[in-house]
N, C-alpha and C positions, 0 to 999 in steps of 0.2 A: 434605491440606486441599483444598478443592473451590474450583475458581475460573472466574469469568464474564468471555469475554472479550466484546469488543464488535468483529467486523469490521465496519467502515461504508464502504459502497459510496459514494465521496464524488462520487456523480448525483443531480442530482432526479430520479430515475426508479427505479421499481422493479425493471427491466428484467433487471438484473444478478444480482439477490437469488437468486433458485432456483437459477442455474448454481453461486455460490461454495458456497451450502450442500450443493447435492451433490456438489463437488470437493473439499469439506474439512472436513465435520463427522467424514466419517469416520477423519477424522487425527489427530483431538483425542485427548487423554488420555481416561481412562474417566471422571473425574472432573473434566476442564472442560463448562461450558456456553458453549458457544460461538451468539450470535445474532450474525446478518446481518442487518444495518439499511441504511437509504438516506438522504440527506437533504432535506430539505425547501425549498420557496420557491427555487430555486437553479437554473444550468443543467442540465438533463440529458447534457450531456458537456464535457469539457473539451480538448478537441483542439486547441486555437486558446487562446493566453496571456490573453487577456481576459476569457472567463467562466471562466477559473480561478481568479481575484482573487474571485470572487461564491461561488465553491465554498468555497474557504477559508472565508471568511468564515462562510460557514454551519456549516464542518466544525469550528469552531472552537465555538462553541454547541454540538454536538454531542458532543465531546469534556467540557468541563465539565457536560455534562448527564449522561455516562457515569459522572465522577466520582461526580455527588452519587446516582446512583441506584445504586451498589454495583458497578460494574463494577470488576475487579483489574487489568484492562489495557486501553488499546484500539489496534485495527491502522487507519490510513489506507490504505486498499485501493486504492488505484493506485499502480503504479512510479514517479511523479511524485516522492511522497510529498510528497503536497499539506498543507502547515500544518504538518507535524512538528515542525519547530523552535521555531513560534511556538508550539505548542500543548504543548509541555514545559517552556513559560514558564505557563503558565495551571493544570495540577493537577501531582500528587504520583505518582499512578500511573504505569506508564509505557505511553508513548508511540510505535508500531511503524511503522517507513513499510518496506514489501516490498522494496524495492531496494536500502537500508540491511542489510536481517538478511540478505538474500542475501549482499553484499559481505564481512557479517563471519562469515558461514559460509563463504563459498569456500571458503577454505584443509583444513576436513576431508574435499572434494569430489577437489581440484587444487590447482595453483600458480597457472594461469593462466587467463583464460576468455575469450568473445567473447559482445556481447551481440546477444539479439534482442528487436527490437523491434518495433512498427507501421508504423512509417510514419517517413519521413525528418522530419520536422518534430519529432515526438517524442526522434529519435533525436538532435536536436541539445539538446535537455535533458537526455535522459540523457548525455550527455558532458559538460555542465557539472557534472553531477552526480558523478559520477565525478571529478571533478578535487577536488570539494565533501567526499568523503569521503575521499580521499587515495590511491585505488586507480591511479590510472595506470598504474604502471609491472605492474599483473596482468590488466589490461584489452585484450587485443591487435586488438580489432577490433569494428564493429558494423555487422551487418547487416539487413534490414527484410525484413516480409512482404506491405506493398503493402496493410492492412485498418484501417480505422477500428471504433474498438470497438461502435457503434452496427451494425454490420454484422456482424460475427464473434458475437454471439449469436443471430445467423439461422441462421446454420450452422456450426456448431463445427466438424463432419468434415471441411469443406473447410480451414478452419484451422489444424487437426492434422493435414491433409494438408501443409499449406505449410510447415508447422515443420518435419516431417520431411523435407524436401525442402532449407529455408534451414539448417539446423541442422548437415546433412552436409557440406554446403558450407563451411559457414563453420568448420568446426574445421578441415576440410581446406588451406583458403586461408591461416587464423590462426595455425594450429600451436598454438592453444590446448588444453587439455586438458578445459575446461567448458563449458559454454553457461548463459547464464542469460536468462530468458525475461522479457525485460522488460516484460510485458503483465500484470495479471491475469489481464483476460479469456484472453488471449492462453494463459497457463499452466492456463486454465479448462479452455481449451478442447482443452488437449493433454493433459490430467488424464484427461478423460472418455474420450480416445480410447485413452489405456491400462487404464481403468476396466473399457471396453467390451471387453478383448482386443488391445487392438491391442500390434504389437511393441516394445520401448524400445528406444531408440537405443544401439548401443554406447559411449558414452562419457554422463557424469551429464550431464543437463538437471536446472537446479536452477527446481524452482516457487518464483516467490515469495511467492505466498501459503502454500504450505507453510512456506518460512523465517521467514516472519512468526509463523506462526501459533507455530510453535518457540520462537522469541524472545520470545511475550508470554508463551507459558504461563510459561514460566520464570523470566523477569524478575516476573511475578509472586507466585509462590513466593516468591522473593527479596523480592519489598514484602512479602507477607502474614508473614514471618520476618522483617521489620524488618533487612535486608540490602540492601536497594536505597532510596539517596535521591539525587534530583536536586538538583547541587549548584548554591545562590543564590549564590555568590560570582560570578559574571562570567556568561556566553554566555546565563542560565536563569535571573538575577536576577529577583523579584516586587519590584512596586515595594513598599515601605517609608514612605513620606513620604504624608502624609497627599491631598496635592495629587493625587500619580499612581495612588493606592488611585481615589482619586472616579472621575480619568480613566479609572480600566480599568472601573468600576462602571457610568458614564458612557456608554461606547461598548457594552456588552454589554446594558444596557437600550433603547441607540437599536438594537441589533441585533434585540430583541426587539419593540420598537414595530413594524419597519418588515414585519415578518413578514408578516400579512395581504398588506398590498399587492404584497410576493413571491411570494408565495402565487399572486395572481391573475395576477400576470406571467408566471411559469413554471409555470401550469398545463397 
């Protein structure tokens, strides 16, 4: 059965959209549609904890707008994995953040990995993150390659130069067995440079937009066969009571008002 997933580049910017689709359409099944979207009214990056509250917020409109237009999955396309949680409260489909499907693929990779990342300031989210999923004790280290993403689709090569450079490193230092590329872009852009010919690394680099992309196809299979539901008993409860229906109705139409003038703000 034929399934549509939705990557969304959770930027206001388009900037992003052509690298992922030619780093990962051609990894799809023969039989997914896979579109890359962006979104709207919102920062164009989140690098800094602040315009990432404004991202959510959009990416979450986003998400339920996947639902009602027939999407089988959709991937939160940063290792952040910005709104996942809140946003597998909001529909039925499921819900992909790259650094999650990483985490739960390790294991047919390695036993153990070290992450890379951007930039130190990232890398102290992904370590709360890592704590958030339960992985510590397979995580042995994290190391950074000095790029903010707004810059690494300037030049990818030089990127994929840095990886392969941090990447040697840090198994050597970690005694890890994996590496896992905590960047999209980041994995964008070490994608292309094997794409291109260039050599792999002797030991797995796991893309997480690859794992993502694994984990919706499938998970979706599983909804579209009535085998996948998210359970409302506790963490992904919808509210119920009449009062917190309004409130969620409530705040997703003042999401919707406030559009335009987003709009103009982060034009």
């Amino acid at each position: 059965m034929a399934r549509r997933i939705n990557f969304i580049n959770p930027f206001g910017t388009t900037a992003y959209d052509d690298l992922i689709k030619e780093t990962l359409s051609h990894y799809a099944m023969d039989d997914t549609t896979l579109e890359v979207t962006h979104l709207e009214g919102c920062p164009s990056d989140m690098d800094y904890f602040y315009p990432k509250h404004i991202v959510e917020a959009a990416l979450f409109e986003a998400v339920k707008k996947s639902e009602e237009d027939g999407f089988d999955a959709v991937i939160s396309g940063c290792c952040y994995d910005p709104g996942v949680m809140v946003a597998r409260e909001l529909v039925n489909i499921p819900v992909v953040g790259p650094f999650e499907a990483s985490l739960s693929m390790l294991s047919y990779y390695g036993r153990t990995a070290v992450i890379v990342t951007d930039h130190v300031k990232a890398g102290a989210q992904m370590k709360d993150n890592v704590k958030l999923y339960g992985a510590s004790d397979r995580i042995l280290g994290l190391d950074v390659i000095n790029w903010y993403v707004k810059d690494m689709v300037k030049d990818t090569a030089s990127v994929a130069q840095d990886v392969v450079e941090v990447t040697a490193k840090s198994i050597e230092k970690s005694g890890a067995e994996v590496v896992i590329l905590n960047c999209t872009i980041i994995a964008a852009s070490y994608q292309r440079y094997l794409m291109n010919g260039g050599t792999p690394a002797p030991f797995p680099i796991l893309n997480p937009n690859l794992m993502a992309l694994s984990m919706a196809e499938n998970l979706a299979n599983l909804h579209q066969k009535g085998s996948y539901q998210v359970s409302r008993l506790g963490y992904y409860a919808q509210p119920q009571q009449e009062h917190f229906q309004k409130v969620s109705e409530q705040t997703r139409q003042a999401w919707r008002d406030a559009q335009p003038s987003l709009a103009k703000s982060f034009a």
